[in-house]
N, C-alpha and C positions, 0 to 999 in steps of 0.2 A: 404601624404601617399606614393607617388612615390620615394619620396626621400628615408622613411624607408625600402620597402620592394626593392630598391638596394642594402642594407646592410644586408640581411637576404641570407641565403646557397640557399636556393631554387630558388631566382630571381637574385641572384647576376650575374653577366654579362652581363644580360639582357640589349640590347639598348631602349634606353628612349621612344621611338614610343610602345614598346610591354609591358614595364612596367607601361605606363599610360590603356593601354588596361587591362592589369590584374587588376591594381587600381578601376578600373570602376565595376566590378563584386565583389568585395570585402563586406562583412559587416561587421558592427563594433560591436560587442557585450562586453559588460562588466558582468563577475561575482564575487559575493562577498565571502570572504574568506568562505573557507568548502561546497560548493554551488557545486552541480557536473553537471559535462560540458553534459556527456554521459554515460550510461552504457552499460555493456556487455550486447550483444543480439538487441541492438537496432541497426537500421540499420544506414548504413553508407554516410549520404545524403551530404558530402564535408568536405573539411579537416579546419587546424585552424592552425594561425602562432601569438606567442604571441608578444603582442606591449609593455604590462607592466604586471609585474607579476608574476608568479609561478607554474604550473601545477605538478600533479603524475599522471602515469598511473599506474594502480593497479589491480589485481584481489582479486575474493573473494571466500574462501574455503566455503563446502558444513557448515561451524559451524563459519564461519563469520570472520575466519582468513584473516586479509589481507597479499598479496604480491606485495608488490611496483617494477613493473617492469623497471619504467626509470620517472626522470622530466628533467620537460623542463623549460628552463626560456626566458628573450625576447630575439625576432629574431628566437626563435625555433620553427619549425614546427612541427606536431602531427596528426594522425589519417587519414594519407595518403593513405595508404594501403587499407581498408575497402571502402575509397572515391575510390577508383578507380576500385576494385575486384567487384565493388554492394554484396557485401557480410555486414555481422552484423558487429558491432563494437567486436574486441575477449577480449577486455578488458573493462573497465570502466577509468574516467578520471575526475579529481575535483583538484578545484583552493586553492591553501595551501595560500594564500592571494586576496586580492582585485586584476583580471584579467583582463586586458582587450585583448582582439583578433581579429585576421578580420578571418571571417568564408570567406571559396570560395566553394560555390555550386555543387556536382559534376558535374553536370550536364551544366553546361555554362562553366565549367572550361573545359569538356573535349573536348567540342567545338573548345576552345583555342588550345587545344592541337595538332588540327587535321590541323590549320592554321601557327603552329608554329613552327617545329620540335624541335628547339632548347631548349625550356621549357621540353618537351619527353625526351630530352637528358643529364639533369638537373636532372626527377625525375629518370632517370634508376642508378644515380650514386648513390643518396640518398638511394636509397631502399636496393644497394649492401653492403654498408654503414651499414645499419640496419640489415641486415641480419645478418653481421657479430658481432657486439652490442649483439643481440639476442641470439647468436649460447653463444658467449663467456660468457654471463649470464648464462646460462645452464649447461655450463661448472664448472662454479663457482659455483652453489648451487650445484649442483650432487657431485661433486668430492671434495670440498674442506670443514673443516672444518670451523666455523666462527672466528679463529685470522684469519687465510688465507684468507678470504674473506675480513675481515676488511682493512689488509694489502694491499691486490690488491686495496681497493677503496681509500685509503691513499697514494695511490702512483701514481694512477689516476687523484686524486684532485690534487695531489702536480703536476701530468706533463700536465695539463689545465693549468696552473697558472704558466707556464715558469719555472717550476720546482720549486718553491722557496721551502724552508726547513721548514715555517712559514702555514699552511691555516686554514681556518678559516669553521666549518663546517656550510652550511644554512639551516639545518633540525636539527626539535628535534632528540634526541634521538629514539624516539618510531620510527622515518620516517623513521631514521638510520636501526633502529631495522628488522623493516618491509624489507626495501630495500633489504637487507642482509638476508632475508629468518631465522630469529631469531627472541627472542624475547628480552624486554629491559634488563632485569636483567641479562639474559646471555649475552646481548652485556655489559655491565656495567662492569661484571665479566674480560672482556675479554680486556675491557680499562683499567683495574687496573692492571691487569700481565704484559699487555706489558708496562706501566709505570714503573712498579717494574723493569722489566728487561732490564731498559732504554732505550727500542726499543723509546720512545716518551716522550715528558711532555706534560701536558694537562692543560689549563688555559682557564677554561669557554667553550666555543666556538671555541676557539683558540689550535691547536695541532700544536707539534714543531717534525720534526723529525729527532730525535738524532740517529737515528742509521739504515742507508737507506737500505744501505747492507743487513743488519740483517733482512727489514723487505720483503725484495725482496725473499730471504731465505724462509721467513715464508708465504710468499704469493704460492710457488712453480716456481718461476721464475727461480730458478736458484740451482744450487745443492750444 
């Protein structure tokens, strides 16, 4: 366990004495696909870094609309904020496959923290980090159309992935859908135009992007 959560944002740097210490408070839970971790309103009793797996964080409208606000996959951390405000969870959170995770208790972790600085100084980057995530999402659903919104997350996936011209999407469609503050058919609508207009080709799961310029353009990157 020591060995993985050296390779995760949150403990990375960590020297070996302080990450068998955090090791030790750790638990391991597994859940199964569609199974939810937490809901909005329940309170915030420690956070969660996935080992294998898949997570959405998500909201749900007053008529049962979901909004996918971010996933996480392994080595990502989740539900930070709340562990540490004693405040409720503001959203909800469930596993898009078989999960496994080590939960950290708020409450022995903040222990740590008061013995530590260096871990303090760790989550103060992270949370700036997310702030910003968070701001730029809002930004995105408020002001932008869904090609633009599409296009921003097409040019995101491609500059995670060392830019390649090739990615391959890991959500349905409907998650896509969701994510993007849409719904499927109008994301559907919106894969087919930019196809036509060779902004992309589209094979399965797989999108190529033929026309990067064009979709930077239509994202509002650039004029």
């Amino acid at each position: 366990m020591k060995d993985f959560l050296a390779t995760t944002q949150m403990f990375r740097g960590l020297p070996p004495e302080q990450l068998e210490v955090v090791a030790e408070i750790a638990i391991a839970r597994t859940y199964a696909k569609k199974e939810t971790i937490f809901w909005e309103g329940e309170e915030g009793r420690g956070f969660f870094i996935i080992v294998s797996g898949r997570v959405k964080v998500f909201k749900l409208s007053a008529d049962g609309k979901e909004q996918i606000l971010h996933f996480f996959e392994t080595g990502d951390h989740f539900a930070e904020v709340p562990a540490f405000d004693g405040e409720c969870f503001p959203a909800s959170a469930a596993a898009l496959e078989k999960t496994e995770v080590l939960f950290f208790p708020r409450e022995t972790f903040l222990q740590l923290l008061e013995t530590h600085p260096s871990l303090a100084i760790n989550l103060l980057s992270i949370f700036a980090r997310y702030l910003r995530i968070f701001a730029k999402l809002i930004d995105d659903l408020s002001l932008k159309e869904v090609p633009g919104r599409l296009a921003v997350y097409l040019l995101e996936l491609s500059a995670r992935n060392n830019g390649v011209s090739e990615i391959k999407l890991t959500m349905t469609k409907g998650q896509l859908a969701a994510r993007l503050g849409t719904i499927p058919e109008t994301l559907s609508r919106v894969f087919a135009r930019m196809s036509e207009d060779g902004l992309i080709a589209i094979n399965g799961s797989s999108i190529k992007l033929l026309d990067r310029n064009g979709l930077i353009v239509l994202a509002g990157e650039s004029s």
